[in-house]
Each structure stands twice: as C-alpha cells, then as structure tokens.
N, C-alpha and C positions, 0 to 999 in steps of 0.2 A: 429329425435333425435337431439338436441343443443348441443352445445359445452359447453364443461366445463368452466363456469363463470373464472376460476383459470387461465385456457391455454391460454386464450383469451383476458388475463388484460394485460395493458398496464406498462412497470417495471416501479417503481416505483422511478420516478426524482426528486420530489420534495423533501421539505426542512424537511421530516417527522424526528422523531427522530433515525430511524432505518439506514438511510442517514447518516445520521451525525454521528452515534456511528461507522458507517463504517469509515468515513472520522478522527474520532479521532484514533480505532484499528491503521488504517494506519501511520497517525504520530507517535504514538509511534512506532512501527514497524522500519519506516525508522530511527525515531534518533536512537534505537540499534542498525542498522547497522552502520550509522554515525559513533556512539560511538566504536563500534567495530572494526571500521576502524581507529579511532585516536590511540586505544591503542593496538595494533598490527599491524603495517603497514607490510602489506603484499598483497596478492591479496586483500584483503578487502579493502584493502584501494583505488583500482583501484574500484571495485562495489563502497563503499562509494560514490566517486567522481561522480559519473555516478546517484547518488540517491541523492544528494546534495541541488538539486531545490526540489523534492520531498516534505520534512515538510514545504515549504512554500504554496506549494501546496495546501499539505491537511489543513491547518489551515486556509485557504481560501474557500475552503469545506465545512469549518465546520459551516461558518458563510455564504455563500452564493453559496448552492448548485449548483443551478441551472448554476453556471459559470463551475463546472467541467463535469457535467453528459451531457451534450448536445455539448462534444466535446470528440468523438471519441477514437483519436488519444490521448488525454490527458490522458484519462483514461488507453490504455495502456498500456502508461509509468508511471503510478503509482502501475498498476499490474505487471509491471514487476520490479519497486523498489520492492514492499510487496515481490514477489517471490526470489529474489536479496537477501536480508534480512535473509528470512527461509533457504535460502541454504546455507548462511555464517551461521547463528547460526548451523545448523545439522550440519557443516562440523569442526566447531570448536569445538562441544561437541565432537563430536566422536573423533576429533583428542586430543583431554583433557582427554577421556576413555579412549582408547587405550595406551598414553606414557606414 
C-alpha cells in the first residue's frame, strides 16, 4: 500500500496565489495591531513595537515569496506577530463588552 499523494507532498513555497493571500491576511492583521497600538497606548502598544518590522515583511512576501518561506526563523516571528494581533483584538473586544 502507497502513501497518500496529500501526506507526502512537499508544503507548498512557492509564489502560488494561496502564498500570497497568506502573506496579504498577514499584513492586514499586523497594521491592526499597529493601529491598535497607536490608539490606545497600553500593553498594545508594547506588542505593536515588537510587530513593527512585521508589514514590511509581509508586503515583501507578497511580491517575492520565496525570500520569506525558506527561512525558518522569519516565519516565526511573523506567526507570532499574526498570534500578537488576535489576542490584542479578543482582549480589547472583551474588555469593550464587559465595561
């Protein structure tokens, strides 16, 4: 019995468009943090700073793949801007529902 075609494939680096709408997701992502951190300085604004290089990043991504996915380490500290991002938003809505 073979292996599943699926399990066995190689992820996928290149410059396909499913790449790039990742690497676009992302930029918007971090400028809301960005922005989130300009207009409440608070902790956010410490995450901000720390995701700052981030949209330059990604809009380097966007147009030339292959310089983010074949380094490691770059990638992630971009997932951990994206993850940065989601937990200032969830923690500002909540704190916006609750007061």
């Amino acid at each position: 019995m073979s292996a599943s075609p699926v399990s066995a494939a190689e992820p996928n680096r290149d410059g396909s468009l499913s790449v790039r709408l990742t690497f676009i997701a992302g930029l918007l992502v971090t400028l809301a943090l960005i922005g989130l951190g300009a207009i409440w300085p608070s902790l956010f604004s410490l995450f901000a700073l720390v995701a700052l290089p981030s949209p330059v990043v990604f809009l380097i991504g966007i147009f030339k793949p292959r310089l983010i996915t074949d380094r490691p380490k770059l990638r992630v500290y971009l997932w951990i801007c994206v993850a940065l991002s989601v937990v200032s938003w969830v923690m500002e809505i909540v704190w916006l529902a609750t007061r």
